[in-house]
C-alpha positions as CSV (number, residue, x, y, z in Angstrom):
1,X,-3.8,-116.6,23.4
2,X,-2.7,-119.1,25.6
3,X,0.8,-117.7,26.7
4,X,1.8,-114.0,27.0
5,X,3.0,-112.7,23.4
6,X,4.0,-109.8,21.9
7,X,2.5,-107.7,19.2
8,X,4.1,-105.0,17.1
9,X,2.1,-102.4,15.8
10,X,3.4,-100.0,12.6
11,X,1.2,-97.9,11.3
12,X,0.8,-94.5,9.1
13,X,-1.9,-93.1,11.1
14,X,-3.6,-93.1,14.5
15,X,-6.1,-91.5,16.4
16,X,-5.7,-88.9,18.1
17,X,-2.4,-88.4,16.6
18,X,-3.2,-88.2,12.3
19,X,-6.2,-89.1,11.6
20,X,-7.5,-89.3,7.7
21,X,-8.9,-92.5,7.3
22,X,-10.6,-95.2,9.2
23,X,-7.2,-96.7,9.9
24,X,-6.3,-94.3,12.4
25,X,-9.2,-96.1,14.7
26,X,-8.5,-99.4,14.1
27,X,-4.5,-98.7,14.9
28,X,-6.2,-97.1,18.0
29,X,-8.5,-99.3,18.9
30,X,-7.0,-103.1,18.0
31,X,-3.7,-102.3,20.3
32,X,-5.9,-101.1,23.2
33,X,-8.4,-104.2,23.0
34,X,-5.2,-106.3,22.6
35,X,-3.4,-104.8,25.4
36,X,-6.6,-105.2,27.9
37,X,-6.3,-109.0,27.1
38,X,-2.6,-109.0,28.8
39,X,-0.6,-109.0,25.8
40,X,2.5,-106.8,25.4
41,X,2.1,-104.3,22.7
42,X,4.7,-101.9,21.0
43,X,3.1,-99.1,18.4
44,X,5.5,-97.1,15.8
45,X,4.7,-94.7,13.6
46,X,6.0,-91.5,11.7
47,X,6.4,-88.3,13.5
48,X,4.9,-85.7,10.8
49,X,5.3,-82.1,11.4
50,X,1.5,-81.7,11.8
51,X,1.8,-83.9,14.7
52,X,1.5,-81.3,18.2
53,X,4.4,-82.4,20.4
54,X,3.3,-80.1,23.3
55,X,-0.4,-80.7,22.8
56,X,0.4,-84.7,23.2
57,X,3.6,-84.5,25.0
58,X,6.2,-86.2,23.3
59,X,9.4,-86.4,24.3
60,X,12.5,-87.7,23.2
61,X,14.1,-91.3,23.9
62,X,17.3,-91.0,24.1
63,X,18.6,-94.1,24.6
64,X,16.9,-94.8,21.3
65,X,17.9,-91.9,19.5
66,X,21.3,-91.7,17.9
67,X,21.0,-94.0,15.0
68,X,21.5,-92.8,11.3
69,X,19.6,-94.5,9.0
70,X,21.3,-94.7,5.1
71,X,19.5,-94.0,2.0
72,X,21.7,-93.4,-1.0
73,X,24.8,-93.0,0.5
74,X,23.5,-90.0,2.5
75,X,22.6,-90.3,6.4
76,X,20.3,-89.1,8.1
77,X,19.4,-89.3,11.8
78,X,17.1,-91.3,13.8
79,X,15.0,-89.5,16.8
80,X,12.6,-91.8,18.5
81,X,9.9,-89.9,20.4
82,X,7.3,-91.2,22.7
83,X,4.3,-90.4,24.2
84,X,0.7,-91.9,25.9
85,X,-2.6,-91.6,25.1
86,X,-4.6,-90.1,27.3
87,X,-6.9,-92.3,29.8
88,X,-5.0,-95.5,28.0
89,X,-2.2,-96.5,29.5
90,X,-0.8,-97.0,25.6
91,X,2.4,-95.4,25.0
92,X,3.2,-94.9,21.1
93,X,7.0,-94.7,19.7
94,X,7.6,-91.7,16.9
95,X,10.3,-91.8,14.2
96,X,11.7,-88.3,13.1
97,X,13.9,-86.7,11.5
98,X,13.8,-83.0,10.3
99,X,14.3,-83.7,6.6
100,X,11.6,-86.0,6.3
101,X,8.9,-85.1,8.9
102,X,9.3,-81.5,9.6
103,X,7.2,-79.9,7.2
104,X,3.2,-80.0,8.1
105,X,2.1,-82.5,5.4
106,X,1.5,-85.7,5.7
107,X,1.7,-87.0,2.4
108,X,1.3,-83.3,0.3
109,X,0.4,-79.9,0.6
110,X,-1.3,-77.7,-1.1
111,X,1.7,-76.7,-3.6
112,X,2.9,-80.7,-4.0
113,X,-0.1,-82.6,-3.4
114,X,2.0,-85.7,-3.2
115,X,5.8,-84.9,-1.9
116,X,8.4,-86.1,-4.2
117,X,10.7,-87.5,-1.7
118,X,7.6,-89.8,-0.2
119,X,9.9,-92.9,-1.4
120,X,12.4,-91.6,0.6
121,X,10.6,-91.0,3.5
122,X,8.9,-94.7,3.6
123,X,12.4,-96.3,3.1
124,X,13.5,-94.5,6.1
125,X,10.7,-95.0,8.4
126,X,10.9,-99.2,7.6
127,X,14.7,-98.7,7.9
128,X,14.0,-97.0,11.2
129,X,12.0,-99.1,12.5
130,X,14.0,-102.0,11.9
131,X,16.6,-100.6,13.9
132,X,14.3,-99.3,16.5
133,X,12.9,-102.9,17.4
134,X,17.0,-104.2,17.9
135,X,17.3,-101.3,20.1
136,X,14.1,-102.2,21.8
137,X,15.4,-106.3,22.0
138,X,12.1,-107.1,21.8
139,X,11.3,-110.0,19.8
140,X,7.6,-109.6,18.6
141,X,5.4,-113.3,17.7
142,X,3.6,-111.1,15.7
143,X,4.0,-107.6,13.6
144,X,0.9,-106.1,12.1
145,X,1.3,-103.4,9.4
146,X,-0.8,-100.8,8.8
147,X,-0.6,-98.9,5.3
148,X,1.9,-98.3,2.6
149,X,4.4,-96.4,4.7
150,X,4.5,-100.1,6.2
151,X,4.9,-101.8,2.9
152,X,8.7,-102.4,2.7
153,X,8.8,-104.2,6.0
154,X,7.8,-107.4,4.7
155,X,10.5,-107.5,2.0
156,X,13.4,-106.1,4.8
157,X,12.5,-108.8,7.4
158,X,12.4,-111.7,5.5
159,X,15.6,-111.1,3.3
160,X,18.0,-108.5,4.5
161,X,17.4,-109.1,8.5
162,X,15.7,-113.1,8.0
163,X,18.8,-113.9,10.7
164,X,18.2,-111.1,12.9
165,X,17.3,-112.9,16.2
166,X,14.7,-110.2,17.2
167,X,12.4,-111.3,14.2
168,X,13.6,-114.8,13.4
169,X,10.1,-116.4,14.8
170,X,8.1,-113.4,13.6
171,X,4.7,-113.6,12.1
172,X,4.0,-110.5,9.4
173,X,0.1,-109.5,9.0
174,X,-0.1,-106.9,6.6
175,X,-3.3,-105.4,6.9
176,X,-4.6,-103.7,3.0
177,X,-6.6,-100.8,2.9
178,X,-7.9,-98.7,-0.3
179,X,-5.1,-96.7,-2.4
180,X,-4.7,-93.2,-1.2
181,X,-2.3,-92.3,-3.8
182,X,-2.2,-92.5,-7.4
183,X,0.7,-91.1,-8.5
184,X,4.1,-93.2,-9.3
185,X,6.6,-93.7,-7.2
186,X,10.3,-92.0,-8.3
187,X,12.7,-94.3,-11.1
188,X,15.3,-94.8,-8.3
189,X,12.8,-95.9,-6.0
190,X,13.6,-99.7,-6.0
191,X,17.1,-98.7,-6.5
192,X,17.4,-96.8,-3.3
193,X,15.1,-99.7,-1.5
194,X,17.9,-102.1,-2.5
195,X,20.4,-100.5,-0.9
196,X,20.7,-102.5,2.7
197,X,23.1,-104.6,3.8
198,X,23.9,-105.8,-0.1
199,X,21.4,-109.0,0.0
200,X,18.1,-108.0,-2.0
201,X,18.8,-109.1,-5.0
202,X,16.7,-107.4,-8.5
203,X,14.0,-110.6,-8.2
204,X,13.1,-109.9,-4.8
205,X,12.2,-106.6,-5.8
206,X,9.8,-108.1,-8.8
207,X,6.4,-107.8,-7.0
208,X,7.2,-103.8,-6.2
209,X,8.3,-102.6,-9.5
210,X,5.1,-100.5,-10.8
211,X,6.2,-98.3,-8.0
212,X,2.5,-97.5,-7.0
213,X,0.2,-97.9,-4.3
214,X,-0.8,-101.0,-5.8
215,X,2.4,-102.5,-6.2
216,X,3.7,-102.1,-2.7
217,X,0.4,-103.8,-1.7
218,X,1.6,-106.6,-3.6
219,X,5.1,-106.4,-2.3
220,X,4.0,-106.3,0.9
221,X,1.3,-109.6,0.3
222,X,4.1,-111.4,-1.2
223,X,6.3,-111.3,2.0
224,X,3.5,-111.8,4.8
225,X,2.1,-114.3,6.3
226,X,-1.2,-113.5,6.6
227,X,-3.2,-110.3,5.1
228,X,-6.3,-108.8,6.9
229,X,-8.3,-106.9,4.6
230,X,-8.8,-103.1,6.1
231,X,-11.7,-101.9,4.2
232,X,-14.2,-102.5,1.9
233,X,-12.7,-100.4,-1.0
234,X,-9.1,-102.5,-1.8
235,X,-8.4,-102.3,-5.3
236,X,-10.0,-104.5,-7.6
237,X,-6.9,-106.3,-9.1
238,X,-5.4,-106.7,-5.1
239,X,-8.6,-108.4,-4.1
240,X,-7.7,-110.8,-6.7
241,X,-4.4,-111.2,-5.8
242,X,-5.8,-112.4,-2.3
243,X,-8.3,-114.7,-4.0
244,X,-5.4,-116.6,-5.6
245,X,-2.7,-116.8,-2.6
246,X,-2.1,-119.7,-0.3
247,X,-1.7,-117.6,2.9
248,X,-4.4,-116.9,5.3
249,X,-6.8,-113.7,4.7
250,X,-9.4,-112.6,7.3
251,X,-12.2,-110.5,5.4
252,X,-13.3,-107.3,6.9
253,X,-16.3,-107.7,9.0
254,X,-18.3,-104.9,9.9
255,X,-19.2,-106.1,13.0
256,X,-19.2,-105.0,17.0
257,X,-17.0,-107.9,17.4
258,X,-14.2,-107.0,14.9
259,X,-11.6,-106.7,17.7
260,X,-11.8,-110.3,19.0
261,X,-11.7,-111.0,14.9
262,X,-8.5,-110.1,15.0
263,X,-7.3,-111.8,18.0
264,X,-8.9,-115.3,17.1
265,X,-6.6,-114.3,13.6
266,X,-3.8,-113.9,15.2
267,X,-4.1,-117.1,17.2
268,X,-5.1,-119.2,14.1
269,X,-1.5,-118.3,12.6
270,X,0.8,-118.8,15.4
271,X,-0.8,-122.2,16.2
């Protein structure tokens, strides 16, 4: 990149922090190679219960804190967190709330192998992290997702907040990995995602409504501008979706060289 820019990172997962999948190293490693070539970085994620806050020292931000984020009519509040990796130099943001990311789960437990509020808890972490970027006033050129925590983001910044100055000249790169869930998402689901700021209308919703891990993959494609493929498992009919779309899609390449992959991606779509 020719000029300093700025990269957001969201993500579900990252090493050392929650680790199930390989996207916990590549939200690891990608901000880290990207940061070493000067460019400002920012990293969000959920706070989950299973998360140690001694063990990695987090602590609270509280000029960051204080927000209540809305979902059906009820609020609940915002805690930013924040803490450094270890022989980095990367600091990484946390959303909480006690409702939501107490409990030790990530996604399930042994009793509800996939929690029943999950819709509620994604809504809530893209809401938060929305209003965790104003706070920051950081505009970012670009804003790579990382899983279907991540998925609603898309849809938020290019309807509800498309005038909000911080993301006007965004660039969305929604990066798809293999489903990891396969259970439905709740009947209100879409109902309760509606509800911000009275702008996103039933159509916009169109691409989300079978309300699985699928379809917020497809949400989320139809609202980026560019989609990396994660791994080499993405779901059959999502694969095609990317065959047939006029955006730009970098393949996965398992390569040594993956990192500057990404970089050279990045480049292509903010030239």
């Amino acid at each position: 990149m020719s000029e300093k820019k700025r990269i957001l990172y969201v993500t579900q997962e990252m090493d050392p922090f929650v680790v199930i999948s390989q996207m916990a190293k590549i939200s690891r490693d990608l901000p880290l190679y990207v940061q070493d070539q000067g460019i400002e970085i920012r990293i969000l994620m959920p706070k989950y219960g299973s998360i140690n806050e001694r063990r990695h020292r987090l602590h609270e931000v509280v000029r960051l804190s204080g927000i209540n984020i809305i979902i059906d009519d009820d609020d609940y509040p915002l805690i930013i967190k924040v803490a450094s990796i270890p022989g980095a130099r990367m600091q990484v943001y946390f959303l909480d709330n006690d409702d939501f990311f107490e409990r030790k789960g990530v996604f399930g437990n042994d009793d509800e192998p996939f929690f029943k509020d999950n819709p509620e808890r994604m809504i809530f972490f893209c809401k938060g992290v929305i209003e965790t970027v104003k706070k920051f006033g950081w505009p970012p050129d670009v804003i790579h997702l990382h899983g279907w925590m991540t998925s609603l983001l898309p849809l938020y910044i290019r309807t509800a907040y498309k005038n909000e100055p911080v993301f006007q000249n965004s660039k969305i790169v929604y990066s798809v990995y293999r489903n990891s869930f396969e259970e439905k998402l709740s009947e209100n689901f879409l109902k309760k995602a509606a509800q911000i700021q009275r702008v996103i209308k039933q159509e916009n919703l169109d691409e989300y409504k079978d309300a699985d891990n699928e379809g917020l993959n497809k949400g989320a494609i139809s609202y980026s501008d560019a989609i990396i493929i994660g791994d080499a498992e993405v779901n059959g009919s999502v694969r095609k979706i990317l065959s047939t779309i006029k955006k730009p899609v970098l393949e996965l390449k398992d390569t040594e060289n993956y990192l500057e992959d990404y970089i050279n991606f990045y480049n292509s779509i903010l030239s």
